[in-house]
Structures are given as C-alpha cells and as structure tokens.
BAKERO-842062 format. One line per field, with one value per residue (C-alpha): x, y, z; residue in one letter. Coordinates in steps of 0.05 Angstrom, whole numbers. Layout:
% BAKERO-842062
x <- c(X:...)
y <- c(Y:...)
z <- c(Z:...)
type <- c(a:...)
***
This chain:
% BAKERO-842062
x <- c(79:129:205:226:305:340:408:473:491:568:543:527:449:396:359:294:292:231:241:178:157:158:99:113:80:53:81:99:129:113:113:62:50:-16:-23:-85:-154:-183:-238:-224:-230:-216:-253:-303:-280:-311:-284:-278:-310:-256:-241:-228:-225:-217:-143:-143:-192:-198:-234:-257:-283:-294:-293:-325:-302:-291:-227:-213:-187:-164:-150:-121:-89:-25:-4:-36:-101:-82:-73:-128:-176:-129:-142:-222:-236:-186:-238:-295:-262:-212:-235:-234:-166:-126:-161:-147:-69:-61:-74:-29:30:7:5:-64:-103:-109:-136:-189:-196:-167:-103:-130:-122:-59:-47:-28:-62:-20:41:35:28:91:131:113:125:194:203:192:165:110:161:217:168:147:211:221:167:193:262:211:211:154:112:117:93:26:13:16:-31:-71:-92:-103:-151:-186:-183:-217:-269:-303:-309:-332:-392:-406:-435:-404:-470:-461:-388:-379:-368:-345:-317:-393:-392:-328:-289:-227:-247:-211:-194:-114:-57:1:45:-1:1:79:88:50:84:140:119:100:174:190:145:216:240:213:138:159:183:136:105:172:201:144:160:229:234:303:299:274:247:181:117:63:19:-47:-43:-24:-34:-63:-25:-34:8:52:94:164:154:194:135:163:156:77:76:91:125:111:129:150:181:199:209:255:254:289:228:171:131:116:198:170:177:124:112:71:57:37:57:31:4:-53:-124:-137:-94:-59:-14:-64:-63:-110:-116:-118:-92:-72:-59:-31:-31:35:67:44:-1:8:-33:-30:-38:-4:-3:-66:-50:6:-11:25:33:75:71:43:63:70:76:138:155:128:152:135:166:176:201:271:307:357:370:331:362:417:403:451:470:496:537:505:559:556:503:477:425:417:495:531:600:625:697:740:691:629:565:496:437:387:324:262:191:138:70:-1:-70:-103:-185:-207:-266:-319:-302:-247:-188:-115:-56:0:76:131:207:250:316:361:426:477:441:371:314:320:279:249:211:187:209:255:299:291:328:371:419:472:452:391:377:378:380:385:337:354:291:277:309:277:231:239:188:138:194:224:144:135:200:191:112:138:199:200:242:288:346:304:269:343:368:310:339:419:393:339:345:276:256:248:238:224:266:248:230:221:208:209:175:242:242:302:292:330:327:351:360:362:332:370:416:473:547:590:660:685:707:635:608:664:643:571:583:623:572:519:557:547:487:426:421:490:502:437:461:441:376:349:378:339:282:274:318:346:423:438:510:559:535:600:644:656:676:599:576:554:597:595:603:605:536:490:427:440:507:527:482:509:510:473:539:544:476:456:437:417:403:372:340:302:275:297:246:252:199:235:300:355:388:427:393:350:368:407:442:475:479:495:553:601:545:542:500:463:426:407:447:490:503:440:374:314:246:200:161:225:248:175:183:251:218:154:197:255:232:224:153:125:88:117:98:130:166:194:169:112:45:-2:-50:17:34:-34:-37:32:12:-49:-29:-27:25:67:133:139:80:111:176:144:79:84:141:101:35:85:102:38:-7:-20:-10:-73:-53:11:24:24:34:18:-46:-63:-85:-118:-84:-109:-159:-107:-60:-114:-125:-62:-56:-115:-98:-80:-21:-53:-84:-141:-213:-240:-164:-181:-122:-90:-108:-73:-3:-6:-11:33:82:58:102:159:197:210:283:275:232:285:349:326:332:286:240:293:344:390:408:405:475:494:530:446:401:339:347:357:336:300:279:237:290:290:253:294:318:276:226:166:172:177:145:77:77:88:27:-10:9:-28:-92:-94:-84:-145:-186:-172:-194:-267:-234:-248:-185:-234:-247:-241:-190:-248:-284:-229:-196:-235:-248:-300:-298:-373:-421:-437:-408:-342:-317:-283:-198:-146:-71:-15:23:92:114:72:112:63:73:6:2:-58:-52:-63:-21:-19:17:-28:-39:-102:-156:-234:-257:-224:-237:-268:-229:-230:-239:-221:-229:-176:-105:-88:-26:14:48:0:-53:-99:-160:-214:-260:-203:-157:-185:-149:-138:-73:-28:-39:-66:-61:-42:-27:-1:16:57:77:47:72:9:2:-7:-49:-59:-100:-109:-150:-153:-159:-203:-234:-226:-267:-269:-341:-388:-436:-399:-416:-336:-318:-322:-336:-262:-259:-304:-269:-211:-237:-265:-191:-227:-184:-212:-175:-142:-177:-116:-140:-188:-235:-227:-240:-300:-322:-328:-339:-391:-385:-353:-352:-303:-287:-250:-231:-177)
y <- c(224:166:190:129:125:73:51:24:-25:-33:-97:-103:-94:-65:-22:26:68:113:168:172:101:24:10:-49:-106:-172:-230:-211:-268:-316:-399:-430:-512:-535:-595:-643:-607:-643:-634:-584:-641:-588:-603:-567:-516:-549:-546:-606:-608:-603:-664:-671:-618:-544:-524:-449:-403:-327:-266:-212:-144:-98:-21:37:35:-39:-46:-113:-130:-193:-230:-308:-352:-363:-339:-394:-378:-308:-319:-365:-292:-249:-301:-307:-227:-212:-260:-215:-149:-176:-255:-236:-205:-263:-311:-287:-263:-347:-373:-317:-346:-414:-405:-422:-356:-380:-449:-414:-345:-357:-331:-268:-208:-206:-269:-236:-285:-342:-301:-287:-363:-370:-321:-350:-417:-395:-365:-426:-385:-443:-490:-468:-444:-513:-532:-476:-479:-539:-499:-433:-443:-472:-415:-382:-443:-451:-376:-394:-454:-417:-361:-400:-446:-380:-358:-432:-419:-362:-402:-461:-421:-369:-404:-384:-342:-303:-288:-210:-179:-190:-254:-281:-353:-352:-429:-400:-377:-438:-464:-446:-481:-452:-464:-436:-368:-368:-377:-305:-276:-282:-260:-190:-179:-184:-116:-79:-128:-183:-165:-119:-165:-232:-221:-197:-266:-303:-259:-293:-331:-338:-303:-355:-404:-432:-430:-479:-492:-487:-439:-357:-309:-251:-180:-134:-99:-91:-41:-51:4:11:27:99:116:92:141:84:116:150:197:171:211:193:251:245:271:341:350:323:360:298:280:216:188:196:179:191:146:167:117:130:63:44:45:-10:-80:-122:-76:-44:-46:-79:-51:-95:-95:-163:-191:-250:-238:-234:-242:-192:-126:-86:-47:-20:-46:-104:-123:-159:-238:-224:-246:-191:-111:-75:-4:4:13:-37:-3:16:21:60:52:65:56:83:45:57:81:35:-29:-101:-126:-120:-133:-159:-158:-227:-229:-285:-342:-330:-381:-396:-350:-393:-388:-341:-304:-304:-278:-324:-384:-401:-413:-445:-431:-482:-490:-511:-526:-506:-533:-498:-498:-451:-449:-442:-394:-458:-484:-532:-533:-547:-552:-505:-511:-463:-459:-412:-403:-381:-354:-367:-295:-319:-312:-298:-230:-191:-133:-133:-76:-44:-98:-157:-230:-206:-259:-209:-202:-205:-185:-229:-207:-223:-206:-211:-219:-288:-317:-281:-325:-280:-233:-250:-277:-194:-163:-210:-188:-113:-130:-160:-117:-83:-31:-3:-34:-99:-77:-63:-133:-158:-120:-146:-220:-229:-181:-199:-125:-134:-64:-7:43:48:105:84:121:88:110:139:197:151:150:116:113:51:25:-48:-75:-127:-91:-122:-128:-97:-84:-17:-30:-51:10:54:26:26:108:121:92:142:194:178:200:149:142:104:70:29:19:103:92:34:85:148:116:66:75:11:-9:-56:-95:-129:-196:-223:-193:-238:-170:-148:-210:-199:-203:-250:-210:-233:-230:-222:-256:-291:-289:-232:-178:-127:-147:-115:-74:-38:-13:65:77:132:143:212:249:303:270:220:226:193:218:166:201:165:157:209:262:223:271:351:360:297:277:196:193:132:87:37:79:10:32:108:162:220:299:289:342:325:325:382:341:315:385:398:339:363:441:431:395:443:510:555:575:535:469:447:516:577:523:476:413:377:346:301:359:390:328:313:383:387:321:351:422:412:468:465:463:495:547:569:592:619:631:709:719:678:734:790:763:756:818:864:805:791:742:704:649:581:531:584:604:667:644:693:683:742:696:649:704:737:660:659:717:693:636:600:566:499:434:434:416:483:515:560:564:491:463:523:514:438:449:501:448:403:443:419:351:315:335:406:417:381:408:486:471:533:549:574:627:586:519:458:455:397:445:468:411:428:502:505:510:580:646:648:645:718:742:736:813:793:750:707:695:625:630:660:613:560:580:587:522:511:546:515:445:459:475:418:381:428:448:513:552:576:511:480:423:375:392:365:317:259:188:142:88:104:82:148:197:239:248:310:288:333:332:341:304:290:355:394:386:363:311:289:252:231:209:163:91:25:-18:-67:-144:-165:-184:-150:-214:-200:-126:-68:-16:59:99:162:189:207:234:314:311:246:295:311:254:316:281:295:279:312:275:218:187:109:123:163:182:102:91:161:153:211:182:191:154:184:185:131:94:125:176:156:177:156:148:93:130:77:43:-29:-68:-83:-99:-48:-80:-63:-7:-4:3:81:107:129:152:207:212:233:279:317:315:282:237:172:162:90:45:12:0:-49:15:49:-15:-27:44:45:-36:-51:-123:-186:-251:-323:-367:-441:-489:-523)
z <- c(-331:-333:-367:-398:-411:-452:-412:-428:-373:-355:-347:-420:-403:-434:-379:-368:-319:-292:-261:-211:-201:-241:-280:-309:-345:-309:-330:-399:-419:-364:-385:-359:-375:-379:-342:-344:-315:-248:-193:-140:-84:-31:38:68:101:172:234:280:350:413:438:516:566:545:528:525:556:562:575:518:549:486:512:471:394:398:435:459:533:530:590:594:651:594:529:493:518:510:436:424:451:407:344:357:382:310:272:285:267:199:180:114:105:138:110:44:73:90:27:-15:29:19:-58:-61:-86:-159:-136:-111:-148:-218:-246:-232:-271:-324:-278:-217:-173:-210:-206:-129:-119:-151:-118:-55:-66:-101:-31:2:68:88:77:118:170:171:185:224:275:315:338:366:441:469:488:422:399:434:426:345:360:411:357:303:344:374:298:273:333:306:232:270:304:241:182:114:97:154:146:132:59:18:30:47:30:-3:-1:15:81:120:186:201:239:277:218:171:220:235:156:141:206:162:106:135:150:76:72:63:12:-24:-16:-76:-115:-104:-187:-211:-188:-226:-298:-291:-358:-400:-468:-521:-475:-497:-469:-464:-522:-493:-433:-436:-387:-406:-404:-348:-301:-238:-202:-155:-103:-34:20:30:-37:-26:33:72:135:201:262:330:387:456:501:569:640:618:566:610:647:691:697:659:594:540:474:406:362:285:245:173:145:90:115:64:63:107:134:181:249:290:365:431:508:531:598:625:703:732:663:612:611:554:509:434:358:326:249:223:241:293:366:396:407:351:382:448:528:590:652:650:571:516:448:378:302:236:171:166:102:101:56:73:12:-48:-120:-159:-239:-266:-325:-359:-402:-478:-507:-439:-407:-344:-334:-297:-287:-213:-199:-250:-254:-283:-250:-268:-243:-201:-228:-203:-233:-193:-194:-174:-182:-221:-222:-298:-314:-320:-251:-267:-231:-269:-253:-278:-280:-285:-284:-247:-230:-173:-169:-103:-73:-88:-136:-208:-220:-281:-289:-363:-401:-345:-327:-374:-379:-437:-466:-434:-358:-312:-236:-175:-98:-28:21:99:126:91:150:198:244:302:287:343:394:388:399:462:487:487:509:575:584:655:646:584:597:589:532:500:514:473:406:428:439:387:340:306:282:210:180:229:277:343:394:464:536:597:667:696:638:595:518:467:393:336:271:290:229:190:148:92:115:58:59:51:-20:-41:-11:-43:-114:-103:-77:-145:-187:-172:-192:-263:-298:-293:-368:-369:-298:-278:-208:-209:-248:-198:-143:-167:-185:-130:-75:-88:-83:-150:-144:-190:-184:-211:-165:-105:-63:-64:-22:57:97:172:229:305:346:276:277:214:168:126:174:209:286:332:358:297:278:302:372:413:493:518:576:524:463:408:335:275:218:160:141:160:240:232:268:317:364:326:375:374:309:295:242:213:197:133:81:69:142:109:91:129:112:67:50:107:85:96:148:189:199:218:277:290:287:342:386:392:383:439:465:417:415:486:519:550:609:546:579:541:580:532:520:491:443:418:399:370:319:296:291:219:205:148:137:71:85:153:107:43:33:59:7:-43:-15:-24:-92:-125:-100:-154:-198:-245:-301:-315:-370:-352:-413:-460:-430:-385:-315:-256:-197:-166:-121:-111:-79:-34:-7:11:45:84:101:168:139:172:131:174:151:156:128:59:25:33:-33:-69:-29:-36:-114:-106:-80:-118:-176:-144:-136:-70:-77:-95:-27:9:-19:-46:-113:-152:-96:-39:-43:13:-5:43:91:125:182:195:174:201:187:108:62:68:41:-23:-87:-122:-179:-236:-279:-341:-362:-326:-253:-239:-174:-204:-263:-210:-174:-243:-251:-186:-205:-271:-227:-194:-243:-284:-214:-213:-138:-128:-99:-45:-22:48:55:85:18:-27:26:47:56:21:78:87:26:-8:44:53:116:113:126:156:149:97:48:47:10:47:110:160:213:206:137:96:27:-25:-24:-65:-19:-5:-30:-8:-69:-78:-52:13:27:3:-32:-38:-112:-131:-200:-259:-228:-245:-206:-186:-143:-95:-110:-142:-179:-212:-139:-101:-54:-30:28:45:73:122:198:229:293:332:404:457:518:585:645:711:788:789:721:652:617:555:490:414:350:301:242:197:261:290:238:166:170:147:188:248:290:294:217:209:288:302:231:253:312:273:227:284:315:376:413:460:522:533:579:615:688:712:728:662:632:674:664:577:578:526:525:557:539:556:513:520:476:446)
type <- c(x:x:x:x:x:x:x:x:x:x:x:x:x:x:x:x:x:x:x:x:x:x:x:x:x:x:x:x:x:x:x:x:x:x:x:x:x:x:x:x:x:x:x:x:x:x:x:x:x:x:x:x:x:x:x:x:x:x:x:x:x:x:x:x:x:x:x:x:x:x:x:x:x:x:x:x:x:x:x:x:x:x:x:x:x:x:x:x:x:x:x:x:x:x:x:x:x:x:x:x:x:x:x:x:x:x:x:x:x:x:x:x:x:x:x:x:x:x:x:x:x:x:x:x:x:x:x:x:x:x:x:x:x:x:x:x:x:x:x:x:x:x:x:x:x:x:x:x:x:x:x:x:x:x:x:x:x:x:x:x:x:x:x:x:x:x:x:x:x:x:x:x:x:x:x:x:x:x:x:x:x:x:x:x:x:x:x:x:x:x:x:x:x:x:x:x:x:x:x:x:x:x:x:x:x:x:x:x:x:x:x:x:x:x:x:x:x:x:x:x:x:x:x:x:x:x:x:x:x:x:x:x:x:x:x:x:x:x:x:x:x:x:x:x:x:x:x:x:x:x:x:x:x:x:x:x:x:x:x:x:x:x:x:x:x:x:x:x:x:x:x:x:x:x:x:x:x:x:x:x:x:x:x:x:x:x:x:x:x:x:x:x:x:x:x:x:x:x:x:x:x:x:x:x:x:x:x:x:x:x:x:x:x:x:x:x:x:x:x:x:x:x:x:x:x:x:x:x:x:x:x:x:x:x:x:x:x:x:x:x:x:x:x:x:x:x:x:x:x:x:x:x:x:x:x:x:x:x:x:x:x:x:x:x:x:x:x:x:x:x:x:x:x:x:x:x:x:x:x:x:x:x:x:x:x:x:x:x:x:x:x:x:x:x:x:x:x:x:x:x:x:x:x:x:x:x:x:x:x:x:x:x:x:x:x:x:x:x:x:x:x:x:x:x:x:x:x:x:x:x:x:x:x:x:x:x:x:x:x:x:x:x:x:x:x:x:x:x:x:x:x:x:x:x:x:x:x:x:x:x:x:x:x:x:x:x:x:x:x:x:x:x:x:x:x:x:x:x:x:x:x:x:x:x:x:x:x:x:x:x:x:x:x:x:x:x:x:x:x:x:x:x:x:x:x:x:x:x:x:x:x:x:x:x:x:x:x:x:x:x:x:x:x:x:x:x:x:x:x:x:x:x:x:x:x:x:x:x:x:x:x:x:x:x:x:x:x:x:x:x:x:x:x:x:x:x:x:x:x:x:x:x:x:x:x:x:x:x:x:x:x:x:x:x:x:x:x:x:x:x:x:x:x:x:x:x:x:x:x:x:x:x:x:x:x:x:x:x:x:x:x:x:x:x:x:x:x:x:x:x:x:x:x:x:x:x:x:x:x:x:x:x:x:x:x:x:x:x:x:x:x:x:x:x:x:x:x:x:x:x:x:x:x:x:x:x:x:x:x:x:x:x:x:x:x:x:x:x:x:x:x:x:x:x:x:x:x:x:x:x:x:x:x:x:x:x:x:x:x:x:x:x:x:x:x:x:x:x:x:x:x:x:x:x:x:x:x:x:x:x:x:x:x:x:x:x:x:x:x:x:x:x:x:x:x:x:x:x:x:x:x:x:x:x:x:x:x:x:x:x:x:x:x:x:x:x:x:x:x:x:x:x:x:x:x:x:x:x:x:x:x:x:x:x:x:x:x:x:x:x:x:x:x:x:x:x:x:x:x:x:x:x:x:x:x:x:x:x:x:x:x:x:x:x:x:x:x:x:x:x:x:x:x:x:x:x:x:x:x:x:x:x:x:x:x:x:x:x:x:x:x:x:x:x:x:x:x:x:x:x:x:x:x:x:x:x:x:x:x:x:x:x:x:x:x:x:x:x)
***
C-alpha cells in the first residue's frame, strides 16, 4: 500500500511523498508537436562485405555451459571474439540497449506504452550521451579505441552471417536489429554507468513541462506509468569478500563473488575468459555490451563489487521568478533556464513514421525533472540535479586496467589514476594473501556547511521538509538549488570537477578479510571501522542490515563457517554463501517457538487465526532457506510484518536496540510480552499465517515449492535463498530494474502481490532477481582453484542448450569448476572455432 502525504516545501513547493516506493504517472502532461508524417527510409539493416585483408582475428573455445575462451593476437581482435561469441548468447538485448541510447526505440516500436518508448528517446537525447561520446571517442587512447571497433565489427559479423529469420526470440526479424559502430558501443558503455543516477530518471526528464504550457493540437500521449527507484531499493546489491593470508588456509588471497543482480535486463552479466598472450589473461563476467571483465581474477588478482550506498548525484529545488516558471533564483541574481526542442521519430500504429518535437529545459546543474504527482513544475519551484557519472568515459579504460593488473599495488594505481568505477565498491585479494577494500565511485564534493544543512533537514518530519520525504522514501539527497553554498566543490586529483579526489574516498588494506554486503564503508573490516567520511559516500554509527551482520557473522565467528583452525579453503566459502542461514531466525525464532506453543488462536485484523501449525513448523524447522527447508515461508512472512528499519534498528521485534559501540551484535533478544492485552509477536505471526493463506501457500510447504523461477516454459525450478529481511547472504527476489522492451527479451510473471514486503503472491515468490554470478575462488602455490554458477545461464535464447543449464545447476547448489588452464580448457572444451575479419 502506497501512504501518500501532502507536503509543505520551505521552498514554497507542493510535494508527495511515498513512503515505500514512487509510482508515478508517465508523461502526464508531456507536449508533444506533431510534425508532418514521412516514410521510414531506414536502410536495410545489411552488412557490408570486408574489404582487404583480415583486420582482427581470434579464437572461440566454448567449455561446458557455454563459456567462452577467447583468444586474439591484440585487444582488437580480442574484442571483435568478445562482440561476435556475445552476439550468439544476448543479440537481442544490445541491439535493443543501442537504439534506447540512440533515441531511436519509438522510430521503430511506437511511443510505446503511456509513451514510455517516446519518453526514453527523449531523456537520452536530453542527455546528449551519443553525442558527447561522439565527441568523446577520438581523446580514448588508441587501444581502447580498436577494442570499441573490434567488438562492434565481431558484433556486425554474426548479423552479417545470421539472416533476420533466424535471429533468436523474440526479436526474430525485427528492423531494429542493426549493424553497430565503436561509437554507437562506447555511447551505451556510458550509459550503464548512469545505473546509480540518471538511468532513474531518463522518463522523469521527458514529463518536464512548465505549468500552462500548451501542447500540440493533434498528438497526446496516452496515460500510463513510471517509477524513480535507486537499484538497492530494487534489491539491486550484492556480497563480496576478499579474505587475506591470516584467514587463508592456503596463506593466499581468495575471494567470493555474489553480486545480487536481475536475471532479466541489461544489467546481467555475461561470462567470458580472455587472453591476449603476453598481455592479458583473465577470467570472469562483464556487463552485457562491455568488452571487458567486471568481476573476475588474473593470475595474480581477484576482485569483486557491490553497489555502493553512497550518492552518484544531488537533486536540487529551484525557486522559480514570480510570473516566470522557466526562471530561476540563484544566490541574489536571477537565472533563466536553456531550452532546447528536441526532435524524434515516432512510428504511428498504421506504419507511418512522424516526427515529434518537444521542449525541455536545463538549469546550470543539469536537466529539468518531474515526476507527476510527487514532484511537479509548480509555478513556485521544480527539481533539477547533477549526476557525476555523465562525464564518465572511463568506464572500460578502469575494467582493462584491473584485467591486466599484475599485482595489487597495480591494480590500486588503476583506481588513483583513472578513477573510472562508476557505481560499485570493491573487494580485491591478491596471490601474496593482501586484501583491500573501496568506495571509489564518483561521489559529490560538498562543503561542510552544505552537509551540516542537508543533516538538519532530516530531522524534521517528512510531511513538512521534502529534502526528508525524498530521503525516506528514496534515499535520495534533495538541495537548495538557490543557494550557491550547495554546489560541488573542485578538489585536487578528481577525475572531473566538483568530485571528491581519489585521496579522500574510503579505503581499506588487510591480511584477514575486507566485505562489503551494501551498507555503507564503514565496517568493511569491525575491527577497524572507517570513520570521517562525507555522508554523500554512505553513512557512519548507523543500523546494519540483517544480511550484512550475517556476512560480517560467518566470517568472524569462531568454529563456524571457516572451521575449528579459523582459516577458510574454497570448500569452506562456497559452503558459507549458500548456507542459507538467517540472520533474523538464528536470533529469534526459539523465543518466537517458546512464545507461541500452547497458543491455538489469536486475532489478527479482527479475525481468529490458528497458528498452532505455524508454531510446531517453527519449532521444526532448520532455520535455513533451503529448497527442502519447512518452515521458511512462515518466518519470511513473519518478517515480512516488519519494516526494513525495524529489522535493522530493533524497533518492536527486539528487546536490545541497535548500538553503534556493537554493530554487528544488536539488535537482539525477542522484545517481551507486554502485562495486558494481545501479544504483538503472535498477532505478528497471525499476520503471517493469514499472509499465506491469502497466497494458497500452505505453512507446511517447502521453500522450492513457493520459491522458484519461470525461466523454463511451464516449469518451476525449485530456488533457494533469502530476501533481504530475512538476513541471508544469498539473495533471491523479485526486481524491476531493468529497461529492455518485450521485443527484446522475455520476461518473467508472477501473479497478484499479498505482500510488497516479501514479494508474497498469489503463485508464490517467483524469482528474476538476486544471487547472479556466484564465484568462490583462491589463489594456489600453482595457479588458482576456482568455482562458480551463473545463476540464469549464459544465453537468452531459449533455443540454447545454455539458457536454463546453470539455472539447474543452482537450484541443486551444484557448483562448475572454472576452466582457466589450457588443460582444463581442453578437458570441458565443447567447441572451437576462429574467426577474422575486419
């Protein structure tokens, strides 16, 4: 249920906040002009024959589950195999990824539905990211260069040789399906690092339209809808540890890798070992359309990430000039806005093709923003923002330098001299047992007094200060856009002005372990907690989720997950990651057990509900989120009574509140029965019963009979794991973060919601997101022992024997060891094939 507040600004706005997450209308009051109708005269879609002698050539050797060894005499030939062996397993979802940058998708689709697919063409273009890489591209050094050209001509290879009929579903025949260039590739590279930032707010950029402005006569879009979401809040996040020497029962580094991404969109991960003899060897995934490794090892370097919780951008509240909505206060002058009319095309329902222009506006920080109904263009004040990442066109230069780094030290130089990471902490190991931990990501530069007012303004309630609202509702920081002391500020050594240089972001070096499970840096490591930081990089002194304190828990505690000698092997990790223990359950559920025995009946919303089952469940139970596990679907709803917050800080459930002096201890103990009246715990577990039968899930019910994914046509594969409240490290859940169109890729169902909380529905919990790519590694005396699972397999073709094999894999908690030698490669090699061209 949405909790919709009305809110004064002290800005003089009009504001709506909602408490769990934005549901807002698309376009509401967008102006489109309806220009005259023409011909699509689009070309072909054909690719030209090579001219001369071959440019690029390399070597694909796929291994068992379609991984691909790619082997080239340069990185442009080492690209152009990444681009064509990526063709085969995701055509469809680049393809599709190439023209939303290129503001192109209603050309080809339609405005799409409520106009989204005229909207996103807008917000790109308003974004100007092919542009400026256009621009851009020139200035990369020359390498990165032919690595851009080398993919997207390996990429163009596999359309030249697979006619359109024979492209995969669901994009089969579809006109958008185009030949690339390298500009077209470096434009969406940047794009993906705007997943922290403006990727949330690409439609509420195209609802920008100043109150009373008119729209054309002859064109509307029709209503529909949109949310504003940060990717956390979408269970958008991850686990990563790097364990040192003193933890190692090798004396060498390791690593796992669990980062907790969507299993639908373009924000998967694709999985590939690349060599360049002499140059590069390194092995792991990489974002869909980026020709290099995002988390993976080298020889000498492991590393992994997890999306950070700190800021990738401010918004900002103008003060808009009496009169004049498109005019703006700014310290004691006047400014106006710049406008800009944008022009697309837009395919009509009969075939035609039209083109459509629109206004907007930008402010001195950046794009003019409105989110119908929650933060509107009021003749008073409207929202703008700055994002750091729309200057970042380092993204790829930062993954090739940690891919070829030889040794930590080198792999830190990359993050001091690049500083290219757009949205993720990093964990890394090295072969000598080293491990280091940071926040590097681009972060806003505010002074002391901007951070002091911003602090004081979320301690009022959210129904009168909006900078609150946005805060509680989004995690979000909103600014006085009128007060010149809220700008960034230029540092020394930043990548770009008004970002906090590399010297000043959080940092961490170790011999035992450094983990980040997306809180904040502050306790990377407990027993050296990081302190002084900016809040805009996360926050200090603050409640830890159930499932960091379960990280922080299975690698601290004594003859535990690491063993009675307290040094972990990578039987040890892979077990610790899928133990599936709970956070919560592991503190309560005995008390909750001792509680409710003898109980029969207790009234939940005015009606009498048997927990008696319920309770002997309980008391039954493993206490893990395991397929098999009895008992997990009545603690998750059980939890599911509770906000985030409340499981974090103690709130009603826990007797001992959370203390900053014991982080990972509190809270605790099962809050008291009250003198008089109902119980709160046992109408909280009513609550849960009543949940569940709503849902037609029996409270007897296996987790792998609830929990499960659709990826196969008319089968469940039974899904293990937790959710977020439930305090496992191994996430699966439900997510919407994702931009790709049904023409593109296929998408998972589920039926009608029960609980929001803990994705309960009337099929059970159906899963397209969580646990991805899970790797458990460790360096060796010799090389590296290595295993992982890709949770929703290597393809996105059904017709691939590689679209739902490791799927299995994973619900069976069977792991695949890495092929990294030229003998394991040899050994599981189920195909090889070269490939030149130019």
């Amino acid at each position: 249920m949405h909790i919709t507040h009305s809110v004064s600004s002290p800005l003089g706005a009009t504001w709506k906040s909602r408490r769990s997450r934005w549901a807002l209308p698309v376009l509401a009051g967008l102006s489109l002009v309806l220009a005259t109708a023409c011909s699509d005269d689009d070309d072909d879609g054909v690719v030209p024959p090579p001219e001369g002698p071959p440019k690029y050539e390399a070597t694909i050797r796929r291994t068992a589950h379609g991984i691909p060894h790619i082997t080239a005499k340069d990185m442009g030939s080492l690209s152009y195999g990444q681009g064509y062996a990526f063709a085969k397993d995701h055509v469809c979802i680049l393809a599709d990824q190439i023209i939303k940058v290129r503001g192109e998708r209603a050309r080809y689709l339609g405005a799409g539905p409520g106009n989204t697919y005229a909207g996103s063409d807008f917000g790109y273009r308003v974004l100007r990211i092919h542009e400026n890489a256009a621009k851009a591209f020139p200035n990369q050094p020359a390498e990165l260069q032919e690595m851009f050209k080398g993919y997207a001509a390996g990429f163009n290879r596999y359309l030249a040789e697979t006619p359109a009929d024979k492209l995969p579903a669901p994009c089969t025949n579809a006109r958008w399906v185009k030949p690339i260039d390298a500009v077209d590739l470096f434009a969406y590279d940047i794009s993906v690092g705007l997943a922290g930032s403006s990727y949330q707010l690409i439609l509420a950029i195209a609802a920008a339209v100043p109150p009373k402005a008119t729209t054309g006569a002859d064109f509307r879009p029709a209503p529909g809808s949109f949310k504003v979401e940060r990717p956390e809040l979408s269970s958008v996040g991850s686990n990563g540890w790097a364990i040192g020497a003193e933890r190692s029962a090798t004396n060498h580094g390791m690593v796992v890798a669990n980062p907790h991404f969507p299993w639908e969109g373009e924000l998967k991960l694709w999985e590939s070992h690349l060599t360049v003899p002499g140059q590069l060897n390194v092995y792991g995934v990489g974002l869909l359309g980026v020709p290099a490794v995002l988390i993976g090892f080298n020889e000498n370097v492991a590393w992994t990430h997890t999306f950070s919780s700190g800021q990738r951008m401010t918004l900002y509240g103008l003060q808009l000039v009496e009169g004049n909505p498109t005019r703006y206060k700014y310290g004691n002058e006047e400014r106006d806005m710049v406008p800009e009319d944008i022009t697309i095309l837009v395919r009509l329902p009969e075939g035609s093709v039209t083109h459509v222009t629109q206004r907007f506006y930008r402010s001195h920080y950046g794009p003019i923003i409105v989110i119908p109904g929650t933060a509107d263009w009021t003749t008073k004040t409207v929202l703008t923002y700055r994002d750091a990442n729309l200057e970042n066109t380092q993204l790829v230069a930062q993954f090739v330098g940690m891919n070829r780094a030889k040794s930590l030290e080198e792999f830190q130089s990359v993050y001091a001299n690049v500083q290219g990471i757009p949205w993720v902490n990093t964990m890394a190991a090295d072969r000598a047992g080293n491990v280091w931990y940071t926040d590097a990501t681009p972060t806003p530069n505010l002074t002391p007094t901007a951070i002091a007012t911003w602090r004081a303004s979320l301690n009022f309630p959210p129904d009168v200060s909006p900078p609150a609202a946005l805060w509680n509702s989004m995690g979000l920081v909103l600014l006085d856009g009128s007060n010149p002391e809220n700008e960034w500020q230029d540092a020394a050594g930043a990548r770009s002005p008004g970002l906090v240089p590399y010297s000043g972001v959080p940092k961490l070096s170790r011999r035992d372990f450094v983990f980040n499970a997306n809180d904040s840096y502050w306790l990377a490591n407990p027993a050296e907690p990081l302190k002084g930081f900016s809040p805009m990089h996360g926050l200090e002194d603050v409640p830890q989720t159930p499932r960091t304190r379960m990280n922080a828990t299975l690698l601290t505690e004594r003859d535990g997950a690491s063993g009675p000698d307290y040094k972990f092997t990578v039987d040890e990790l892979q077990d610790a990651i899928f133990s599936n223990r709970g956070m919560t359950a592991d503190l309560l559920v005995d008390s909750v057990v001792e509680r409710c025995q003898g109980v029969t009946t207790v009234n939940y919303n005015n009606t009498p509900v048997d927990i008696s089952q319920a309770c002997a469940v309980l008391a039954a139970w493993d206490k893990r989120y395991d397929v098999d596990s009895v008992g997990a679907v009545v603690w998750r709803e059980f939890n599911g009574g509770y906000t985030g917050a409340q499981l974090a800080a103690g709130g009603p459930l826990f007797a001992v509140a959370f203390d900053k002096a014991n982080p990972i201890a509190t809270p605790h103990t099962l809050a008291a029965k009250p003198a008089t009246g109902d119980d709160p715990i046992l109408v909280n577990l009513a609550g849960a019963v009543s949940r569940l039968a709503t849902a037609k899930v029996p409270v007897t019910a296996k987790l792998g009979e609830a929990q499960f994914s659709t990826r196969v046509d008319g089968k469940k594969i039974p899904i293990h794991g937790g959710m977020g409240q439930d305090g496992t490290a191994n996430v699966v859940s439900w997510g919407t973060l994702k931009s790709t169109t049904p023409d593109a890729e296929f998408s998972v169902t589920r039926g009608t919601v029960v609980n929001s909380r803990t994705n309960l529905t009337t099929t059970g919990y159906a899963i397209n997101n969580g646990s991805s790519f899970v790797m458990a590694m460790g360096f060796t005396d010799t090389g590296v022992d290595a295993r992982a699972v890709l949770t929703y397999s290597e393809s996105s073709d059904k017709a691939s024997p590689y679209y739902s094999d490791q799927t299995e894999l994973f619900s069976a908690k069977q792991w695949r060891r890495i092929a990294f030698t030229e003998a394991e490669i040899a050994a599981s090699k189920v195909d090889e094939v070269t490939i030149s061209g130019n």
